[in-house]
gemmi code that builds the backbone of each chain (N, CA, C; Angstrom):
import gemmi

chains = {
    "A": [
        ("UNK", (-99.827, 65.107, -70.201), (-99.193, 63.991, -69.489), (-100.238, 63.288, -68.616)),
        ("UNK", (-100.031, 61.889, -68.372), (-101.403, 61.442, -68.310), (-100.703, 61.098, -66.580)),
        ("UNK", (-101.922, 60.712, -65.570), (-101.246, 60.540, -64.356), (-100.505, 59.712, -64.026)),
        ("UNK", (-99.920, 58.184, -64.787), (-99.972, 57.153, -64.594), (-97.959, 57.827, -64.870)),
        ("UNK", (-98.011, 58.884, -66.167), (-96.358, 59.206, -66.483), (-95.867, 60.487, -65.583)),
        ("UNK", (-97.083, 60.761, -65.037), (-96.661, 61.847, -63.824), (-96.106, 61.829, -62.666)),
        ("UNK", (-96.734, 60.392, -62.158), (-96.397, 59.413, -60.847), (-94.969, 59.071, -61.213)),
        ("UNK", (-94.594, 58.520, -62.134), (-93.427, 57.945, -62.910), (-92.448, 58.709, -62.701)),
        ("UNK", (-93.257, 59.982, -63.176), (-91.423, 61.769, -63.130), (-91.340, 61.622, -61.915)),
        ("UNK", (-92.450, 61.531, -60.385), (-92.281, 61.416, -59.563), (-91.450, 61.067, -58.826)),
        ("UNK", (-91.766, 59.549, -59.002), (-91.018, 58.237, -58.854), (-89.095, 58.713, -59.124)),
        ("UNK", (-88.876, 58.916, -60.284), (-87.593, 59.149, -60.424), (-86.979, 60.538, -59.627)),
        ("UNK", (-87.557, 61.378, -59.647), (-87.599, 62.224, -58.914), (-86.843, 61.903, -57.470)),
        ("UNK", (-88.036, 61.147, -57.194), (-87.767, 60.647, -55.387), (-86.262, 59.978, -55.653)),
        ("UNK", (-86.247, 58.803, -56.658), (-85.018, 58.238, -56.635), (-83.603, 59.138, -56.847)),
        ("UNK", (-83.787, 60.124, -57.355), (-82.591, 61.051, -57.580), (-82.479, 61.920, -56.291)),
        ("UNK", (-83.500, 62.114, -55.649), (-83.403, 62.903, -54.432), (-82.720, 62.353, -53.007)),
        ("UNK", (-83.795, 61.373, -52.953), (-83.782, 60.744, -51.684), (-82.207, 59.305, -51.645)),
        ("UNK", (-81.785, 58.827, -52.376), (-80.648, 58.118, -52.130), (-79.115, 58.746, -52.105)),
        ("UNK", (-79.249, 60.165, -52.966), (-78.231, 60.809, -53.165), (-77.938, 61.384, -51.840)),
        ("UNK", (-79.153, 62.100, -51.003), (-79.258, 62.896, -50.028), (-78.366, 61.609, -48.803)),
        ("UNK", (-79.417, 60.888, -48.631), (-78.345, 59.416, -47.379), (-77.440, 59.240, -47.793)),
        ("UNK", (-77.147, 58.784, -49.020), (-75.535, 57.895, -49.073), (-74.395, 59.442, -48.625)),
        ("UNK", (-74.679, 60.909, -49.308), (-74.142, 61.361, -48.437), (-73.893, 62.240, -47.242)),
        ("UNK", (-74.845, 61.755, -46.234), (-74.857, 62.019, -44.938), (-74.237, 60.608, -44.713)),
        ("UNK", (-74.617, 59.167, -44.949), (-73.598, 58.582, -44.555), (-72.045, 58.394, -44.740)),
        ("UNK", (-71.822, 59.201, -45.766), (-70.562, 59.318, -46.288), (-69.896, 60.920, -45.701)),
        ("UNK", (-70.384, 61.326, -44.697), (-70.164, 62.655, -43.961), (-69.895, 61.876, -42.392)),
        ("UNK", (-70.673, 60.491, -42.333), (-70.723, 60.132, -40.475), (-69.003, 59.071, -40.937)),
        ("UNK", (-69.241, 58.976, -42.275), (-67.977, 58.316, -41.948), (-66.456, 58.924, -42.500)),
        ("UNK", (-66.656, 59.851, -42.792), (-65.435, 61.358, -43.149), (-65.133, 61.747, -41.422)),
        ("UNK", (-65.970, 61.602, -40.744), (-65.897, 61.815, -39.407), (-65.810, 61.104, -38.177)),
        ("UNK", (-65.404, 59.966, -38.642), (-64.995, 58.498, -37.994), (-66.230, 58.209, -37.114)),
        ("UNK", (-67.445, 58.155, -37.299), (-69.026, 57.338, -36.762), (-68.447, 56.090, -36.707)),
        ("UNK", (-68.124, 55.712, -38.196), (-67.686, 54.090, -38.300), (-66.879, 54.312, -39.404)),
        ("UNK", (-66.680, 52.627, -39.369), (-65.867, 52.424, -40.706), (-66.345, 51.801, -41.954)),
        ("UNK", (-67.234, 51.873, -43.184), (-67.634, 50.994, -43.949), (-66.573, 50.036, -44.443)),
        ("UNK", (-65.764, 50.803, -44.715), (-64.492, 50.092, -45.707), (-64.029, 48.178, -44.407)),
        ("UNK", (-64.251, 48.514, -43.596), (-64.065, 47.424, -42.674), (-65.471, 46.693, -41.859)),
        ("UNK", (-65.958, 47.460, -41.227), (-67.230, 47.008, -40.716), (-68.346, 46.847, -41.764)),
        ("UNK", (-68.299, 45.526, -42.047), (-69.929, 44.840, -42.880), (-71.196, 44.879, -42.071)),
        ("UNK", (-71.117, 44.763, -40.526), (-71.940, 45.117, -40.049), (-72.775, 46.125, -39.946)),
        ("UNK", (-72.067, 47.196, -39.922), (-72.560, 48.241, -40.055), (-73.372, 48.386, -41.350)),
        ("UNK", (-73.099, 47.547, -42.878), (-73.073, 48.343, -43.633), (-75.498, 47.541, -43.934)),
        ("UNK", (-74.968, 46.575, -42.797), (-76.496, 45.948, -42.719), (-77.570, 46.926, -42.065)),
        ("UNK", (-76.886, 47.834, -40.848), (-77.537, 48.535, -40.146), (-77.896, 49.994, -41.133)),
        ("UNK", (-76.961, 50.076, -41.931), (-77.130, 51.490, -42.905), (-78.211, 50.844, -43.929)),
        ("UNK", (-78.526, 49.841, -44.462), (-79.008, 49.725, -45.301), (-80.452, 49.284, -44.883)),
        ("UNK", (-80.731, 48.763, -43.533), (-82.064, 48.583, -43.254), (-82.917, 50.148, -42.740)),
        ("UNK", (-81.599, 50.885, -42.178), (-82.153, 52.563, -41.938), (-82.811, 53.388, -43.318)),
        ("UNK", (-81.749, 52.383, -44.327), (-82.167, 53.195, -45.732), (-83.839, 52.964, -45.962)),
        ("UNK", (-83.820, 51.907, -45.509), (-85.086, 51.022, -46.701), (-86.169, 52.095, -45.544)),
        ("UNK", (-86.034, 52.093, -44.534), (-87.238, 53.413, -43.316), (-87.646, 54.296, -43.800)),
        ("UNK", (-85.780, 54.927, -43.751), (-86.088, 56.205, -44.630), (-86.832, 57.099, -46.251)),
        ("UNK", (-86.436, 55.534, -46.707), (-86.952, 55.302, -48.068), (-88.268, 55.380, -48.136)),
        ("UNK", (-88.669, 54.572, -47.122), (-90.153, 54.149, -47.786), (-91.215, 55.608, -46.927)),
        ("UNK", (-90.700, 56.106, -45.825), (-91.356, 57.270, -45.072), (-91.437, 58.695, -46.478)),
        ("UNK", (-89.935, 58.433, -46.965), (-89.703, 59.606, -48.051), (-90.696, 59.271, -48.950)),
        ("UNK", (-90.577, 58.381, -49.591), (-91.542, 58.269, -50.909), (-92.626, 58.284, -50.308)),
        ("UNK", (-93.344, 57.892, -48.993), (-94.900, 57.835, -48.810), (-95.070, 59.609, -48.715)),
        ("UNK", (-94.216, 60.247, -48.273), (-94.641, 61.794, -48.153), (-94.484, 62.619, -49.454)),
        ("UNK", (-93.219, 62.159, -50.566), (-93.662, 62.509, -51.593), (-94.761, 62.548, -52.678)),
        ("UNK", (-95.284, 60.881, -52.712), (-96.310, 61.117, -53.175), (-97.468, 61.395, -52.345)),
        ("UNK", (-97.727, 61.701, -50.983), (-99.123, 62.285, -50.748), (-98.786, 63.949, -51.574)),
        ("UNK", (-97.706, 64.492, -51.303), (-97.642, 65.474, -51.616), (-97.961, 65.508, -53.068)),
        ("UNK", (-97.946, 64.849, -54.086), (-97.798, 64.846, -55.605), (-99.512, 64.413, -55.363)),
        ("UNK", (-100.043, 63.740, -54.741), (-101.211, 64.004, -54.896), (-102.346, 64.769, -54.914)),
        ("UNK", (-101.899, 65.815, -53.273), (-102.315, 66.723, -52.954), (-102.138, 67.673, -54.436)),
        ("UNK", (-100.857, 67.664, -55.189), (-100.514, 68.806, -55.650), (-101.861, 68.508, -56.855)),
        ("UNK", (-101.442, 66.962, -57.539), (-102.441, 66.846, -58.839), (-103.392, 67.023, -58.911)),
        ("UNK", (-104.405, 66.859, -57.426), (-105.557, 67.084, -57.727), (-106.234, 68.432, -57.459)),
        ("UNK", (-105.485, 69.299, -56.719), (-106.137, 70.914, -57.037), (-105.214, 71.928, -58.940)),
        ("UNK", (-103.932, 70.583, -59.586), (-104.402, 71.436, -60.371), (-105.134, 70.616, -61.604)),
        ("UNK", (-105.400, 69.449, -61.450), (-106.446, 68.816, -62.203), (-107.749, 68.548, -62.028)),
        ("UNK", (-108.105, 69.229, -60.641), (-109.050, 68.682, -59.622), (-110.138, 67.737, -59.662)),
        ("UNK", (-108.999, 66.566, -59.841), (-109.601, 65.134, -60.073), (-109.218, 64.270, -58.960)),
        ("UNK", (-109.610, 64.156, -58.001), (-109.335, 63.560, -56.747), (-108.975, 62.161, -56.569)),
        ("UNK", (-109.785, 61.737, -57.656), (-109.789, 59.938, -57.988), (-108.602, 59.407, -58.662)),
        ("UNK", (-107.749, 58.589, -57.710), (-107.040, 57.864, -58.136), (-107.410, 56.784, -59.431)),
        ("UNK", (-107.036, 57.007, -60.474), (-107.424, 55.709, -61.480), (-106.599, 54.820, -61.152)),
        ("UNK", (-108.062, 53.534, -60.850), (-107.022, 51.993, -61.060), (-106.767, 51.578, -62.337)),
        ("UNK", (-105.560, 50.923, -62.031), (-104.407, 50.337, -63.129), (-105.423, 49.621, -64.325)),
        ("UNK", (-105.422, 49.196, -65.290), (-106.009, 48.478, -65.735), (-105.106, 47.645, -66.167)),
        ("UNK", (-105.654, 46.679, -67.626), (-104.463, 45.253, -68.227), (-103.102, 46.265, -68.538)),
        ("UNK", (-103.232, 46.967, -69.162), (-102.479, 47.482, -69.974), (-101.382, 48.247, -69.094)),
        ("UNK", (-101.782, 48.922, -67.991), (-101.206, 49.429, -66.914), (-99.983, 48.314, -66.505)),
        ("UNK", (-101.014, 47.284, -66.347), (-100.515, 45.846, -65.594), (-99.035, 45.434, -66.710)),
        ("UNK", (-99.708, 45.353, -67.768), (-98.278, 45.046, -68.815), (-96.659, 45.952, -69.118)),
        ("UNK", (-97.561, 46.969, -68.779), (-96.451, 48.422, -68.907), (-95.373, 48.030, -67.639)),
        ("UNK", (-96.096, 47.748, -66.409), (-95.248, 47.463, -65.308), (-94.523, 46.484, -65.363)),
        ("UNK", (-95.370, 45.593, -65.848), (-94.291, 44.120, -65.795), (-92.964, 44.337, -66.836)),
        ("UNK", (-93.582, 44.831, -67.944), (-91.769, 44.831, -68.792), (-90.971, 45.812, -68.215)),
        ("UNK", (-91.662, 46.810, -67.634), (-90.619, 47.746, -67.175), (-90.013, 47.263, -65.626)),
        ("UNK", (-90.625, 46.195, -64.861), (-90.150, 45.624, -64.018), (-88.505, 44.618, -64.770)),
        ("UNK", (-89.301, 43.708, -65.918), (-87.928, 43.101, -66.021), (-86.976, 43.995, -66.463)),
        ("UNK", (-86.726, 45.255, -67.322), (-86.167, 45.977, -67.294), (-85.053, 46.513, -66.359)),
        ("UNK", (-85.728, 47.108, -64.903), (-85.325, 47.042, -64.268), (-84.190, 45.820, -63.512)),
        ("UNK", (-84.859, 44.902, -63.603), (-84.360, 43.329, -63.175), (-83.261, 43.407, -63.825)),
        ("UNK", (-83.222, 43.509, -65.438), (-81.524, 43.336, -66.089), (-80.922, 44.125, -65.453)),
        ("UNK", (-81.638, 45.774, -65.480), (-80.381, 46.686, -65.101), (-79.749, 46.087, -63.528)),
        ("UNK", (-80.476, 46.056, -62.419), (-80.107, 45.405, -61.730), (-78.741, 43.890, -61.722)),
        ("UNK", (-79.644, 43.204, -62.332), (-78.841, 42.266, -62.759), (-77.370, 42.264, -62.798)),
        ("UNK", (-77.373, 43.373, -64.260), (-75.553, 43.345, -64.891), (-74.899, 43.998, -63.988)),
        ("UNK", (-75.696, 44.805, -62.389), (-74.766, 45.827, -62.198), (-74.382, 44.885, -60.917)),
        ("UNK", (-74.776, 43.863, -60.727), (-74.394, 42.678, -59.903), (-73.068, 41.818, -60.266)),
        ("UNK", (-73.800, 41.634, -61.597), (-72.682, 40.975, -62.130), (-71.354, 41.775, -62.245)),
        ("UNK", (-71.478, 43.063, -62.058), (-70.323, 44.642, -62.729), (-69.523, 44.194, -61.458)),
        ("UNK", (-70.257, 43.768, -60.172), (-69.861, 44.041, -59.100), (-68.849, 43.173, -58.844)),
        ("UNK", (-69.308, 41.814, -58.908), (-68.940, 40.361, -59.067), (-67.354, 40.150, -59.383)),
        ("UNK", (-67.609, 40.691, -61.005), (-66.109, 40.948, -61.629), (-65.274, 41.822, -61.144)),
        ("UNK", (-65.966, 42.672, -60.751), (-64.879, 43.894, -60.108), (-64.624, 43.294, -58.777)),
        ("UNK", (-64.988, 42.451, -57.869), (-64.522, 42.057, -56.498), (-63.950, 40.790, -57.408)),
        ("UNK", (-63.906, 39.585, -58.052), (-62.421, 38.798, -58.519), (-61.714, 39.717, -59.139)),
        ("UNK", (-61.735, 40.521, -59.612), (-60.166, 41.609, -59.921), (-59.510, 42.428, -59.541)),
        ("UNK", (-60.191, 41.769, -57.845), (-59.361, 42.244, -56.830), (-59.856, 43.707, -55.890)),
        ("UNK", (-60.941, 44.144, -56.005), (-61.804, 45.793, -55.947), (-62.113, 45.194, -54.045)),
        ("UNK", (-62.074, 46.102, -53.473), (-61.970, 45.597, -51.983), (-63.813, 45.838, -51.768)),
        ("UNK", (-64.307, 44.907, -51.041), (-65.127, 44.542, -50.890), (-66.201, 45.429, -50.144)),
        ("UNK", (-65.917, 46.494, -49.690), (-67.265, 47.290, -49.475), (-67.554, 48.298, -50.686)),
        ("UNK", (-67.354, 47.287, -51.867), (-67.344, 48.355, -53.335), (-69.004, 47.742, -53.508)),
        ("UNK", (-68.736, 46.223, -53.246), (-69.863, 45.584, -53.733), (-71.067, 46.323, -53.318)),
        ("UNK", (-71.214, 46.808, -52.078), (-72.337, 47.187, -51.686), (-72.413, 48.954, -51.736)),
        ("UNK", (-71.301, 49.580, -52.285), (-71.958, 50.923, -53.291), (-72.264, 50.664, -54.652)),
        ("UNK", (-72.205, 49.531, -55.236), (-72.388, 49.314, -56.666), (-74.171, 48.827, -56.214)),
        ("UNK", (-74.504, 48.124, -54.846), (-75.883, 47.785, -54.735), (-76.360, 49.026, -54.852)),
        ("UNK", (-76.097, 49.892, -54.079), (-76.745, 51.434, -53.773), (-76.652, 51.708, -55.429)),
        ("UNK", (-75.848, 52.088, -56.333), (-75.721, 52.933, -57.579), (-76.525, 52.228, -58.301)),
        ("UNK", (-76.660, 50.674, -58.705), (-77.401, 50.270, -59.807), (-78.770, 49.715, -58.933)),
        ("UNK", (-78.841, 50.061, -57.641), (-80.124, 49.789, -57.522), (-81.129, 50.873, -57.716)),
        ("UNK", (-80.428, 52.384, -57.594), (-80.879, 53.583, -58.101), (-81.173, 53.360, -59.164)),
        ("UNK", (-80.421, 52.803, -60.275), (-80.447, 52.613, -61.912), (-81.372, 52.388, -62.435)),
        ("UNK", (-81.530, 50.910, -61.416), (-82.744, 50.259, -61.974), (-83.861, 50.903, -62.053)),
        ("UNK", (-84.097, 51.825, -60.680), (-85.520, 52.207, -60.136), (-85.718, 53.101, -61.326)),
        ("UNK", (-84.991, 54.103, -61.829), (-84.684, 55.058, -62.706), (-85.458, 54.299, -64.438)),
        ("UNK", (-84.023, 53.126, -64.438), (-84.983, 52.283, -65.679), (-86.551, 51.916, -65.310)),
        ("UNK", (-86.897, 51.388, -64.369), (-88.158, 51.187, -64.260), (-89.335, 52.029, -64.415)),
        ("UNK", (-89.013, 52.994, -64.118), (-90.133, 54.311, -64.418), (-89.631, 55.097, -65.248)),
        ("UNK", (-88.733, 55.148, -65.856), (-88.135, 55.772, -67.400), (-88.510, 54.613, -68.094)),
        ("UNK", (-88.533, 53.227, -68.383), (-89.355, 52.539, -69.378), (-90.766, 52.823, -69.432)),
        ("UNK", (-91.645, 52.590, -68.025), (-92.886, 52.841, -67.546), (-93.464, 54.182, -68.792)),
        ("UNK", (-92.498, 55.231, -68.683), (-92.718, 56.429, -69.629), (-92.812, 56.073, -71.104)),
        ("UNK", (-91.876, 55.252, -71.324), (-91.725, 55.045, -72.803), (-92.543, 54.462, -73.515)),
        ("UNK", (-92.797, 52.974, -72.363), (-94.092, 52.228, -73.552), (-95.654, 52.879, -73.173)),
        ("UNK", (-95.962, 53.867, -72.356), (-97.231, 54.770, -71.865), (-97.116, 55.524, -73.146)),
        ("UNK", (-95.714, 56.364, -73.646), (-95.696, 57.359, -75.289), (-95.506, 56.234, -76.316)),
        ("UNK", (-94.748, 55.233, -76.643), (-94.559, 54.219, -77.281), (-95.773, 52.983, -77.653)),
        ("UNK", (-96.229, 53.007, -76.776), (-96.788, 51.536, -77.199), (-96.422, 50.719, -76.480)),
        ("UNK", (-97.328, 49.146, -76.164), (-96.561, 48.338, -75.280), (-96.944, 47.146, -75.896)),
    ],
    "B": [
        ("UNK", (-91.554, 51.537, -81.496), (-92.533, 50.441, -80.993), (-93.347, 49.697, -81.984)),
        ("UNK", (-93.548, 48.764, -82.791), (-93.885, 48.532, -84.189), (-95.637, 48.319, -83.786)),
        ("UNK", (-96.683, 48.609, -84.613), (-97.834, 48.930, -84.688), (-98.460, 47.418, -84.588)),
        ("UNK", (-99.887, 47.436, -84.027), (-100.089, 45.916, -83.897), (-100.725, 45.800, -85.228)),
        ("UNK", (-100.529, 44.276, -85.742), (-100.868, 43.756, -87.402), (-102.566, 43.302, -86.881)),
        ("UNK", (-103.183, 43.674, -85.546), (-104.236, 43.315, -85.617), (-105.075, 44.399, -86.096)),
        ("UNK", (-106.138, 44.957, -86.660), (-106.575, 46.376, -87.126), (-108.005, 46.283, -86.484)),
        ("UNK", (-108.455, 47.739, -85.960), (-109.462, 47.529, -85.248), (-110.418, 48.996, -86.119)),
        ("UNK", (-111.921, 48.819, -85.756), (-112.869, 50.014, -86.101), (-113.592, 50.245, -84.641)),
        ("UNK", (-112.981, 50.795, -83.719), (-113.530, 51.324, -83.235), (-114.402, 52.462, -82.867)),
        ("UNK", (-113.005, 53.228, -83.860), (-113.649, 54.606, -83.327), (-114.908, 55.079, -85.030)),
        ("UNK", (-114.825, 54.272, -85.827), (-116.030, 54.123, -86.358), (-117.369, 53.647, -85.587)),
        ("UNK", (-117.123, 52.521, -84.851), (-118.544, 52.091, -83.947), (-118.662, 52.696, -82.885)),
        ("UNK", (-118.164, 53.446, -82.584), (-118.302, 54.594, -80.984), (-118.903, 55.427, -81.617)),
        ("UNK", (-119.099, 56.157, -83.337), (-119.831, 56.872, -83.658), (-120.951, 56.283, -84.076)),
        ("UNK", (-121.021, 54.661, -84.732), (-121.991, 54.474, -84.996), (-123.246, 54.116, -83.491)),
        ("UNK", (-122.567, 54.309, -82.475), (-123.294, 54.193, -81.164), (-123.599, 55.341, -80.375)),
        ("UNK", (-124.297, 56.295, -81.487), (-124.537, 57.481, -80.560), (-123.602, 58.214, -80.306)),
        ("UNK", (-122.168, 58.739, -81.028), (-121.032, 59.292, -81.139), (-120.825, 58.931, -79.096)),
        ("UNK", (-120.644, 57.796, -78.914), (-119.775, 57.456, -77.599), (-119.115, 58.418, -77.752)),
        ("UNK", (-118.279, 58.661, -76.243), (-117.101, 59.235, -76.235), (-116.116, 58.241, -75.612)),
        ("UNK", (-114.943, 58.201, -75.521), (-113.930, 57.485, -75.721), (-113.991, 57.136, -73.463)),
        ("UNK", (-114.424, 58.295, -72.797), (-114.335, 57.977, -71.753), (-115.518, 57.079, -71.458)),
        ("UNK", (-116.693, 57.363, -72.134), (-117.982, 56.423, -71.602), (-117.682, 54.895, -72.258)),
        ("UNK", (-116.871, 54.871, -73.060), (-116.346, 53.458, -73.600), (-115.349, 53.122, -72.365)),
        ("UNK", (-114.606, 53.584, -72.455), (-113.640, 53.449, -71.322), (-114.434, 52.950, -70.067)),
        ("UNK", (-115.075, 53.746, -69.390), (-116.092, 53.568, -68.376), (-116.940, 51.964, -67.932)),
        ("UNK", (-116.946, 51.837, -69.079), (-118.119, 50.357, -70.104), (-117.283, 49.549, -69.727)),
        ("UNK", (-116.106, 49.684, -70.435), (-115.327, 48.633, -70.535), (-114.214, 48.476, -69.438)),
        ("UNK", (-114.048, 49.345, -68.139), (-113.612, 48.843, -67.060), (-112.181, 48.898, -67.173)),
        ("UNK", (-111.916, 50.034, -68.506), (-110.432, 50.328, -68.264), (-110.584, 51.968, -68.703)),
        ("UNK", (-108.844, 52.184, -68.583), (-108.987, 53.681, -68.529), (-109.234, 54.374, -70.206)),
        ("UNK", (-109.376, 55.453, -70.051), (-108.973, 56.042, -71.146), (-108.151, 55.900, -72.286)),
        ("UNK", (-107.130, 56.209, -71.911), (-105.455, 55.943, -72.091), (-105.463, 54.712, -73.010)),
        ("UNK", (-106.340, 53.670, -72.032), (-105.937, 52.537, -73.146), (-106.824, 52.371, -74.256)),
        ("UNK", (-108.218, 52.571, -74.324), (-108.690, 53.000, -75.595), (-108.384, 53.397, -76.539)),
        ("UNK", (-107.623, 54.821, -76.117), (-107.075, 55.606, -77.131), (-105.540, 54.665, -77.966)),
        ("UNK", (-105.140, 54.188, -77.133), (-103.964, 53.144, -77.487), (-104.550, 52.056, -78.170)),
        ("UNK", (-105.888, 51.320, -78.142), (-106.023, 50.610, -79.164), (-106.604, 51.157, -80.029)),
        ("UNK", (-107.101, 52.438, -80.182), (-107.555, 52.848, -81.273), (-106.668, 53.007, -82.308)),
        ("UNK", (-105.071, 53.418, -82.092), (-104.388, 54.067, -82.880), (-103.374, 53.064, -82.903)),
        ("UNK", (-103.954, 51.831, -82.344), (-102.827, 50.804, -82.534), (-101.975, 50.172, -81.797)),
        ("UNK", (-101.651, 51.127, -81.232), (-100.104, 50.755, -80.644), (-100.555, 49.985, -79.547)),
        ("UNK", (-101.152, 49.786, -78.596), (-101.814, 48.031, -77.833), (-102.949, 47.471, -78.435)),
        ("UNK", (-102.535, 46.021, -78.174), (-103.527, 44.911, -78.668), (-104.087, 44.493, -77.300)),
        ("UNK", (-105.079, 44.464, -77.046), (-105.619, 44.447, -75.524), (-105.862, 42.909, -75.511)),
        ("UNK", (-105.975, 42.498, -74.495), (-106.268, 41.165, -74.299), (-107.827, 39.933, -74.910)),
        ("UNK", (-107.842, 39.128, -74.978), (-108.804, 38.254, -75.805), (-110.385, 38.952, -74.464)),
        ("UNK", (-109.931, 38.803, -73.267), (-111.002, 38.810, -72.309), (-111.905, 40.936, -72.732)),
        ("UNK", (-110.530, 41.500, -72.638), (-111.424, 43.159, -73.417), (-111.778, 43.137, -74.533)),
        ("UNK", (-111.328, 42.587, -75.459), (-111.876, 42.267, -76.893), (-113.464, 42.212, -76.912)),
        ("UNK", (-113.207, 41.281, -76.117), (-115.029, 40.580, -76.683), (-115.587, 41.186, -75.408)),
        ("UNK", (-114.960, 41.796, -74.377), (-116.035, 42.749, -73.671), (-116.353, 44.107, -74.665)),
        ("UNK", (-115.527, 44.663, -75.097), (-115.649, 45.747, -76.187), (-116.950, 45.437, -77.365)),
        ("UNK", (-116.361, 44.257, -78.222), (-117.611, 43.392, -78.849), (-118.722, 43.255, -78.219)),
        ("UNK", (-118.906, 43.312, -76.739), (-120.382, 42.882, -76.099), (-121.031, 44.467, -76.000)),
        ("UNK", (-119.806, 45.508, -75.751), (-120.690, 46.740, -75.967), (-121.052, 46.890, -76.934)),
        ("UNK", (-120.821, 46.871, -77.798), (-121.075, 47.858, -79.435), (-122.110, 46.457, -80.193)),
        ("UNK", (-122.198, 45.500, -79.182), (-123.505, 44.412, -79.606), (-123.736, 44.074, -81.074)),
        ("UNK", (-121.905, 43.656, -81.135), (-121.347, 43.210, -82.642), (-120.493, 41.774, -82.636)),
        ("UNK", (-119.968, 41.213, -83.440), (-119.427, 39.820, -83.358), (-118.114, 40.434, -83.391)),
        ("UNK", (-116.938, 39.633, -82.228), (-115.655, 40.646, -82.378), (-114.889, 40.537, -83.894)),
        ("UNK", (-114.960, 39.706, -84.978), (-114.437, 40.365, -86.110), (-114.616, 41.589, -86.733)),
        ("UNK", (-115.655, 42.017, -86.343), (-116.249, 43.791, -87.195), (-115.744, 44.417, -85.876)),
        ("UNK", (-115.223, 43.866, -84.825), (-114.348, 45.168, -84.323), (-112.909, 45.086, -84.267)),
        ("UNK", (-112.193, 43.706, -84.755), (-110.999, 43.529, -84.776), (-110.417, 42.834, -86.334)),
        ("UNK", (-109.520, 43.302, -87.114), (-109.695, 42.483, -88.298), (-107.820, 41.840, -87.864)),
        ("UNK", (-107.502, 40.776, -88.262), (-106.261, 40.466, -88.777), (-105.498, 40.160, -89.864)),
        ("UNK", (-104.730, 40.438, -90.635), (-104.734, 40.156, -92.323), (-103.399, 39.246, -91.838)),
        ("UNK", (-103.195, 38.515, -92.561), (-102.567, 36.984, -92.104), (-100.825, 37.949, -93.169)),
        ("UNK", (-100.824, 38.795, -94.255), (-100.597, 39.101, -95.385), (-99.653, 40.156, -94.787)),
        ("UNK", (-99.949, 40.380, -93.302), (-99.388, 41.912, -92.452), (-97.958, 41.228, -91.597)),
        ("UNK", (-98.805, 39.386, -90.994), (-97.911, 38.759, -90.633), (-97.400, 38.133, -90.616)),
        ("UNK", (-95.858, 38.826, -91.604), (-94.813, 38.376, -91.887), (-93.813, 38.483, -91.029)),
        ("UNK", (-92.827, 37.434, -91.073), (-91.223, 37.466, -89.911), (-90.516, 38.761, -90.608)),
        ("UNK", (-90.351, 39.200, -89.990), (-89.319, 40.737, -90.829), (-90.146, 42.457, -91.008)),
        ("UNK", (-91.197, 41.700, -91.372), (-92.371, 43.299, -92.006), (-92.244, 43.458, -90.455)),
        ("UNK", (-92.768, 43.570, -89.218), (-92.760, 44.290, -88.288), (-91.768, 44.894, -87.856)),
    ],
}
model = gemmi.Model(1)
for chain_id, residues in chains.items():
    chain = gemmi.Chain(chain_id)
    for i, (resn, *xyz) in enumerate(residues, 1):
        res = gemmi.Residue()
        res.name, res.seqid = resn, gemmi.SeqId(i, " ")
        for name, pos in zip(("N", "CA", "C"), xyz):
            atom = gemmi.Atom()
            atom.name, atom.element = name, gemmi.Element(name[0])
            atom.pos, atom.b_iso = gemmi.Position(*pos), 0.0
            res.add_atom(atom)
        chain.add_residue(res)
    model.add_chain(chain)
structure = gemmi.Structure()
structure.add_model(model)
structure.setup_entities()
């Protein structure tokens, strides 16, 4: 496995870990009346800018750690830069991502005109924005074994 | 993932250059490994600008390192 699809297991990794873990501790502060999502939108701005903190502190400590780990057992210290091909792998697996994103907007859309009460919209952001991240580095894998 | 209709000899001229190895090409040419080995066996067509840096190593004209058969590209055969 080459480092570029290692970072990638990573990557999904973090995404299966780290969003599952918040949404429920926030879904524990509000089993326990903290607040109310189902009513307060405000709140649901303040949960989601705590996310993006937490997010980005989590993933910066996961991968030092995935680094630390790769390079005593590959003991290759040097990060390889991306090259074209790197560059191309990302971009389709970016739009990738983008659709999945996309339809699960649109999932959302339809489900709030058919009446779905409105702090659905923003667990459908949380679920297919996981999705995406998931498609994005699960494509990343595919065209790295596939071809691009 | 369908194979690129462009066909390349590389890993013939990496031997005819002193049996290169695929990383000191790599090295040369300012990308990784990984992708060497991916145009060797096909499956990426690297860009016009690595092409003819590849061609400037092996100090050949880039058709003897890239061939295209017009005969491969057809609407449907891929």
């Amino acid at each position: 496995m080459t480092y570029q699809e290692k970072q990638n297991v990573v990557n999904i990794f973090s995404a299966l870990v780290v969003t599952p873990i918040y949404a429920w501790l926030v879904f524990q502060r509000q089993q326990h009346g903290q607040f109310d999502l189902r009513e307060d939108f405000r709140q649901w701005g303040i949960v989601f800018l705590i996310y993006i903190g937490i997010s980005i502190v989590a993933r910066i400590i996961i991968q030092i750690i995935f680094h630390i780990g790769n390079a005593i057992a590959t003991q290759e210290e040097k990060i390889p830069s991306a090259d074209e091909r790197d560059k191309l792998v990302k971009l389709k697996a970016t739009r990738n991502s983008y659709y999945a994103f996309t339809s699960g907007f649109v999932v959302s859309v339809i489900g709030l005109a058919l009446g779905m009460p409105v702090h659905w919209i923003f667990i459908a952001f949380v679920i297919f924005g996981m999705i995406a991240e998931i498609i994005d580095n699960g494509s990343q894998i595919y065209y790295y074994r596939k071809g691009v | 993932m369908a194979k690129s209709i462009v066909q390349n000899h590389i890993r013939r001229l990496r031997f005819e250059s002193g049996e290169m190895t695929q990383q000191d090409l790599a090295d040369e040419a300012r990308v990784s490994r990984q992708t060497i080995v991916a145009i060797e066996k096909g499956s990426y067509s690297p860009s016009l600008e690595l092409a003819f840096r590849l061609a400037h190593i092996f100090k050949t004209p880039l058709e003897e390192v890239f061939t295209y058969d017009p005969k491969e590209d057809v609407p449907g055969k891929r």
